[in-house]
LOGU-130288 format. One record per atom (N, C-alpha, C): residue in one letter; x, y, z. Coordinates in Angstrom, 2 decimals. Example, Ala and Ser with C-alpha at 12.3 -4.5 7.8 and 13.67 -1.06 7.14 Angstrom:
2
<r A,<13.19,-5.69,7.80>>
<r A,<12.30,-4.50,7.80>>
<r A,<13.20,-3.30,7.80>>
<r S,<12.85,-2.25,7.08>>
<r S,<13.67,-1.06,7.14>>
<r S,<12.90,0.03,7.87>>
% end
This chain:
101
<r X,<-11.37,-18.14,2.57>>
<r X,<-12.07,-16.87,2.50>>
<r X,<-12.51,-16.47,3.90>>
<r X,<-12.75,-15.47,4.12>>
<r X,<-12.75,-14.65,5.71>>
<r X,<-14.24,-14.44,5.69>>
<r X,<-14.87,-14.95,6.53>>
<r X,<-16.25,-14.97,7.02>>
<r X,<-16.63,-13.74,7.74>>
<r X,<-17.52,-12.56,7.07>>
<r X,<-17.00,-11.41,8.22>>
<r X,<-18.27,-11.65,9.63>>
<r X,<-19.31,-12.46,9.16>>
<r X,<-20.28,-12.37,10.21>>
<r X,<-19.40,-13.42,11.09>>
<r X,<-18.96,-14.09,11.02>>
<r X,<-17.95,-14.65,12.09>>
<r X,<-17.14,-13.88,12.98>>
<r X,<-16.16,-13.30,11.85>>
<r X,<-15.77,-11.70,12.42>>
<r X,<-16.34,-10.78,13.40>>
<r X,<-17.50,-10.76,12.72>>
<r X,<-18.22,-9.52,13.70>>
<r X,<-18.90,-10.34,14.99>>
<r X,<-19.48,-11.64,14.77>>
<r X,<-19.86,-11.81,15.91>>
<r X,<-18.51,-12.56,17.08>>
<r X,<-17.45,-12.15,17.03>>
<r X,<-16.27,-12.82,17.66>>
<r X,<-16.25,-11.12,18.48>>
<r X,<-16.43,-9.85,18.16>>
<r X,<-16.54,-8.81,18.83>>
<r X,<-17.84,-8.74,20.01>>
<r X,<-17.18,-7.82,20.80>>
<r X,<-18.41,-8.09,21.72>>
<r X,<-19.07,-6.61,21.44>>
<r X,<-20.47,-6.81,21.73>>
<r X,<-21.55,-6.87,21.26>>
<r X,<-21.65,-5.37,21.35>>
<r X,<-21.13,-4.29,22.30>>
<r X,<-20.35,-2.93,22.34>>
<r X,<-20.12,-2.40,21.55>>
<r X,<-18.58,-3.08,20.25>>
<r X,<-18.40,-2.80,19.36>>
<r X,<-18.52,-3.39,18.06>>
<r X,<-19.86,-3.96,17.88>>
<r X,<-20.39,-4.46,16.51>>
<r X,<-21.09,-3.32,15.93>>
<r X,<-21.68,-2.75,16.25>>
<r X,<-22.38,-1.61,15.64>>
<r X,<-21.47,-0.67,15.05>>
<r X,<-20.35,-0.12,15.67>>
<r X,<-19.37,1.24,15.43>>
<r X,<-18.78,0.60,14.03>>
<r X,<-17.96,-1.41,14.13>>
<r X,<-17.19,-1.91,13.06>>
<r X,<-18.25,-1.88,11.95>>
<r X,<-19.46,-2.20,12.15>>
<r X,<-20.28,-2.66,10.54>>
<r X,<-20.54,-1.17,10.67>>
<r X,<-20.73,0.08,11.14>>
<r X,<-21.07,1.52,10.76>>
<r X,<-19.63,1.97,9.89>>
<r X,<-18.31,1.15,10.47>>
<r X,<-17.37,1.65,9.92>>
<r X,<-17.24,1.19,8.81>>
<r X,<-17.45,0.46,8.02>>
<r X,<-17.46,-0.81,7.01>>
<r X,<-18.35,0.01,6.36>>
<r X,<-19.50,0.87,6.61>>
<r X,<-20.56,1.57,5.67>>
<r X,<-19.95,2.42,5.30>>
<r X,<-19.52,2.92,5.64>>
<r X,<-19.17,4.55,6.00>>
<r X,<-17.63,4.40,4.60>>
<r X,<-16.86,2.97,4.91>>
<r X,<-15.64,2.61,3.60>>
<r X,<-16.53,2.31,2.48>>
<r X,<-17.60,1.79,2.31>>
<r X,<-17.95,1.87,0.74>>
<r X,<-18.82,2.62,0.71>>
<r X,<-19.86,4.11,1.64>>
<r X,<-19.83,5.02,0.79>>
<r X,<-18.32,5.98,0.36>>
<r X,<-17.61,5.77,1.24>>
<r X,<-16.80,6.66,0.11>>
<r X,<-16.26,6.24,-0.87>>
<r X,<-15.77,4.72,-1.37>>
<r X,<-15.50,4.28,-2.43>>
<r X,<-16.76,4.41,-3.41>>
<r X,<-17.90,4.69,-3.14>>
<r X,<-18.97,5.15,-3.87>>
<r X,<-19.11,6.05,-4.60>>
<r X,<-18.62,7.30,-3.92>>
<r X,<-18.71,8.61,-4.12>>
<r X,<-17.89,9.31,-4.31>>
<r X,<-16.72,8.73,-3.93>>
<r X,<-15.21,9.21,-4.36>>
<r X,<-14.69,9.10,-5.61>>
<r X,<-14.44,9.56,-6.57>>
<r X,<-13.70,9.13,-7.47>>
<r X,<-12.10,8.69,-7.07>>
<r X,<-11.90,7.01,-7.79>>
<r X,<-10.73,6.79,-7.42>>
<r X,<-9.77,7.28,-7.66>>
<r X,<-8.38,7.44,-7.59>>
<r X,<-7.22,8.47,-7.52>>
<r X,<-6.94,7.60,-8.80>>
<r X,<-5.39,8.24,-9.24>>
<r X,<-4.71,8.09,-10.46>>
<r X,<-3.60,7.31,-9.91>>
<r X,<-3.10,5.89,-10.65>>
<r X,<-2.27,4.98,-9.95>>
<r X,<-1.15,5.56,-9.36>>
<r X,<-0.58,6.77,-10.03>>
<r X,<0.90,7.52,-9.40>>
<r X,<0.01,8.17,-8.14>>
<r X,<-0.80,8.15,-7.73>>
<r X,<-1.41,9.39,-6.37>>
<r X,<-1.05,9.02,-4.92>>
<r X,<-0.30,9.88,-4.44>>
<r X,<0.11,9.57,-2.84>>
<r X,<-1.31,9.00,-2.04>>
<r X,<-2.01,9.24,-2.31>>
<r X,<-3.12,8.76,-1.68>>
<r X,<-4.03,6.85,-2.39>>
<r X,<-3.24,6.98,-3.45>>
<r X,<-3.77,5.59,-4.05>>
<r X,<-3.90,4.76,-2.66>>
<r X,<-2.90,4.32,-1.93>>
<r X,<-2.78,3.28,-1.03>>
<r X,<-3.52,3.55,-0.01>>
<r X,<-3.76,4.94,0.33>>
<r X,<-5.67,4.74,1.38>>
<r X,<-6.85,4.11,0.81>>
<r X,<-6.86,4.97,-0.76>>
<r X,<-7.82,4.20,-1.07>>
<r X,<-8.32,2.54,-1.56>>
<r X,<-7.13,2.43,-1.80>>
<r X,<-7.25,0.45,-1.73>>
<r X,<-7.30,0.08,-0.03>>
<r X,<-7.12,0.77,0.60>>
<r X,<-7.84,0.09,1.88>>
<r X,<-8.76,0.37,2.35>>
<r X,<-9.29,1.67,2.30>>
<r X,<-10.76,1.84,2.80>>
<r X,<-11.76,0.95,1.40>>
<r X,<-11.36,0.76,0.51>>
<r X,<-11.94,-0.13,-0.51>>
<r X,<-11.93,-1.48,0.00>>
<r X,<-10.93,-1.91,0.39>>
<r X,<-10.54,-3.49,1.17>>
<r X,<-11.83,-3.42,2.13>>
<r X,<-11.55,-2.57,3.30>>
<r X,<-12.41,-2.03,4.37>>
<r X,<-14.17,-2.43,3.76>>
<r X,<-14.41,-1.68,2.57>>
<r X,<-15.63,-1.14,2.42>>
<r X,<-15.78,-2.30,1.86>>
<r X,<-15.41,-3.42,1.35>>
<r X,<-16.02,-5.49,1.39>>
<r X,<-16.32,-5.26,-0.40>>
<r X,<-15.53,-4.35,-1.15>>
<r X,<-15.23,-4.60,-2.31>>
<r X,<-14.62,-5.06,-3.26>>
<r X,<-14.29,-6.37,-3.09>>
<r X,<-13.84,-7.64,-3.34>>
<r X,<-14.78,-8.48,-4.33>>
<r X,<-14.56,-9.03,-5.13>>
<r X,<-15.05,-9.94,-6.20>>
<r X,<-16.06,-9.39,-6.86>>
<r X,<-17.60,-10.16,-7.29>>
<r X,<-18.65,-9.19,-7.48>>
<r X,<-19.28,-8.22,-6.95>>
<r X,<-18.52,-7.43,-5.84>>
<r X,<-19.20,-6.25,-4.96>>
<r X,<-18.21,-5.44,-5.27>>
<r X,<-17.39,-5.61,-6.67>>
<r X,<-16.30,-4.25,-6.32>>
<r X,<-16.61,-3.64,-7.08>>
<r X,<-16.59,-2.00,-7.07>>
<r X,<-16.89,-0.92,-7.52>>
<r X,<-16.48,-1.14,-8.91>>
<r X,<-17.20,-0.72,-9.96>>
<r X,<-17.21,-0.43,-11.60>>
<r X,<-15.51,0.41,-11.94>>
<r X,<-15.47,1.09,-10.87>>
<r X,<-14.14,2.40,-11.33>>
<r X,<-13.32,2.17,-9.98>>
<r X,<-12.08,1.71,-10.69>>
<r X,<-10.87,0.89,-9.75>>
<r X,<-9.66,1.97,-9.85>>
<r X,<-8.60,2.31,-8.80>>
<r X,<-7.81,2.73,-9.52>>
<r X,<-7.06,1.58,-10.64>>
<r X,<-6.77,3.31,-11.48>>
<r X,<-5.81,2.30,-12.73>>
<r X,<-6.50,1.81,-14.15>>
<r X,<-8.16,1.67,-13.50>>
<r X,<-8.93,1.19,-14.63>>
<r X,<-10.34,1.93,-15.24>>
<r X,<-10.50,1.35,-16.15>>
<r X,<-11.85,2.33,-16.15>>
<r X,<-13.16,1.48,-16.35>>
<r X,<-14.41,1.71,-16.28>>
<r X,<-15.39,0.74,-16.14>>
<r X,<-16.63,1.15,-17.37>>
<r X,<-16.16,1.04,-18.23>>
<r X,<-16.79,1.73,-19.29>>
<r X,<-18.34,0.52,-19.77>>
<r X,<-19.15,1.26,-19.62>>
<r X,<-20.61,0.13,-19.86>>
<r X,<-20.96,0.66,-21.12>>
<r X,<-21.17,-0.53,-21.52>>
<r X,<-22.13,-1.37,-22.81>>
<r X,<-23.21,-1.95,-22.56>>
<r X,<-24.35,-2.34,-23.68>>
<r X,<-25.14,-2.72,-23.52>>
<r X,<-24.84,-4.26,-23.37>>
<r X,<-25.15,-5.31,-23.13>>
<r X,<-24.62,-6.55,-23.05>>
<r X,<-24.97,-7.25,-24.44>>
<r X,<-25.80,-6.35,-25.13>>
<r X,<-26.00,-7.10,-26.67>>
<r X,<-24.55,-6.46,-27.44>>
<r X,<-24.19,-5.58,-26.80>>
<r X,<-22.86,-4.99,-27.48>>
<r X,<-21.93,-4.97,-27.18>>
<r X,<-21.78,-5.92,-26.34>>
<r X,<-20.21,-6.45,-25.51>>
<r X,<-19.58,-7.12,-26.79>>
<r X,<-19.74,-7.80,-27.65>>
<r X,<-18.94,-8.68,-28.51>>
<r X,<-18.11,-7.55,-29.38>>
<r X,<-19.40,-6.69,-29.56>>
<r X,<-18.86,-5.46,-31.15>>
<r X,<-17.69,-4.84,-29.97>>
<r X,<-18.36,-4.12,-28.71>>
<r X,<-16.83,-3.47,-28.50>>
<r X,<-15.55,-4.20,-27.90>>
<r X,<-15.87,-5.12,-27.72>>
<r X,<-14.72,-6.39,-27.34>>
<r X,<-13.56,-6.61,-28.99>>
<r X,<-14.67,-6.32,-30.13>>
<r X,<-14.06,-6.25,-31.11>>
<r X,<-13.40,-4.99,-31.26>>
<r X,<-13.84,-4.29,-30.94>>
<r X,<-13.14,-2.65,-31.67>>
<r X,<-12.35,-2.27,-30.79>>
<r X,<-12.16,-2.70,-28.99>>
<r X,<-11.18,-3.22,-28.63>>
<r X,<-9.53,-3.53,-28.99>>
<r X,<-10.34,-4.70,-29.62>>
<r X,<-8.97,-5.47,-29.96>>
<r X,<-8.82,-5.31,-31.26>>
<r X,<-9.19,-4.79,-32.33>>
<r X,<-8.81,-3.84,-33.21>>
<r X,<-8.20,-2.63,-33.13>>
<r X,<-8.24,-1.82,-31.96>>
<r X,<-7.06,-0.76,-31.74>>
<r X,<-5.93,-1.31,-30.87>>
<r X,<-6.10,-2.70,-30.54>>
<r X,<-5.25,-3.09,-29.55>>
<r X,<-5.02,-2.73,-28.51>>
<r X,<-6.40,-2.43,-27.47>>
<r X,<-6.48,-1.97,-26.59>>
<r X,<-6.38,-3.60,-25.35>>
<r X,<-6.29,-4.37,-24.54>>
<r X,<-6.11,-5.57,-24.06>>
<r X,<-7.33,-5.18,-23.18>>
<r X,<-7.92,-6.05,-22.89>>
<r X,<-8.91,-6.59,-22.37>>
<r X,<-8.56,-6.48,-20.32>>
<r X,<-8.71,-5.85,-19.26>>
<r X,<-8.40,-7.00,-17.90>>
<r X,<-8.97,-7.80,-17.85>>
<r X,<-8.09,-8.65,-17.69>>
<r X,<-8.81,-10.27,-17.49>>
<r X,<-9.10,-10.29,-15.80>>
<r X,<-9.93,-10.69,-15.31>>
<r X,<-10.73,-10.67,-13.65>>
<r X,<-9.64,-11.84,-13.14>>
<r X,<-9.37,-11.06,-11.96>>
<r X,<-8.53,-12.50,-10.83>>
<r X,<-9.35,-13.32,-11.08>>
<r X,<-8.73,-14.63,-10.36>>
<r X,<-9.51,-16.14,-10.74>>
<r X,<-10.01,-15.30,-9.46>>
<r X,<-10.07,-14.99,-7.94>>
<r X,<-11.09,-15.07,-7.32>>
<r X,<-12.43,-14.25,-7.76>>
<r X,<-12.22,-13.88,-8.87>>
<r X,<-13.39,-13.05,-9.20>>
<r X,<-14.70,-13.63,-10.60>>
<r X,<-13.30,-14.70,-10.69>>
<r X,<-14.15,-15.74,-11.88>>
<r X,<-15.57,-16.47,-11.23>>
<r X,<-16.88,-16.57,-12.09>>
<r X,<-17.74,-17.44,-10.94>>
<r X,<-17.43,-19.08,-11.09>>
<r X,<-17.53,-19.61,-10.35>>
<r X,<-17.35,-20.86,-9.60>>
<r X,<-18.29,-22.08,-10.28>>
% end
């Protein structure tokens, strides 16, 4: 796994401020952007300013392209996990790097 404070402190000291301002600046717009539609000429910017913006494992945005992030109450994760898989809708299953440890 890539250590970014390693990262950043391997820059000299000039341009640490501009890279972690740039790094803000990629997850507000994965914030505020709504993600594109998987066919969108633009999909592939936005998986990198997403890469960019350190949204990776438990820091990645609720609404991915491709997917949707639909919230439940956590007492009601089982019922719609059921009604789910009663219309046969499949579940994403999380990369293992996103499984906890």
């Amino acid at each position: 796994m890539i250590d970014f404070s390693t990262l950043l402190n391997a820059l000299p000291d000039k341009y640490a401020l501009c890279v972690s301002v740039f790094i803000i600046l990629c997850k507000l717009v994965t914030v505020f952007v709504k993600p594109p539609a998987t066919t969108s000429k633009l999909a592939w910017l936005y998986q990198i300013v997403s890469l960019i913006g350190l949204n990776v494992g438990w820091a990645a945005n609720r609404l991915q392209i491709g997917k949707t992030g639909i919230m439940v109450a956590r007492s009601d994760a089982g019922e719609a996990k059921a009604a789910l898989a009663q219309a046969n809708i499949p579940l994403a299953s999380p990369k293992p790097s996103d499984r906890p440890s």
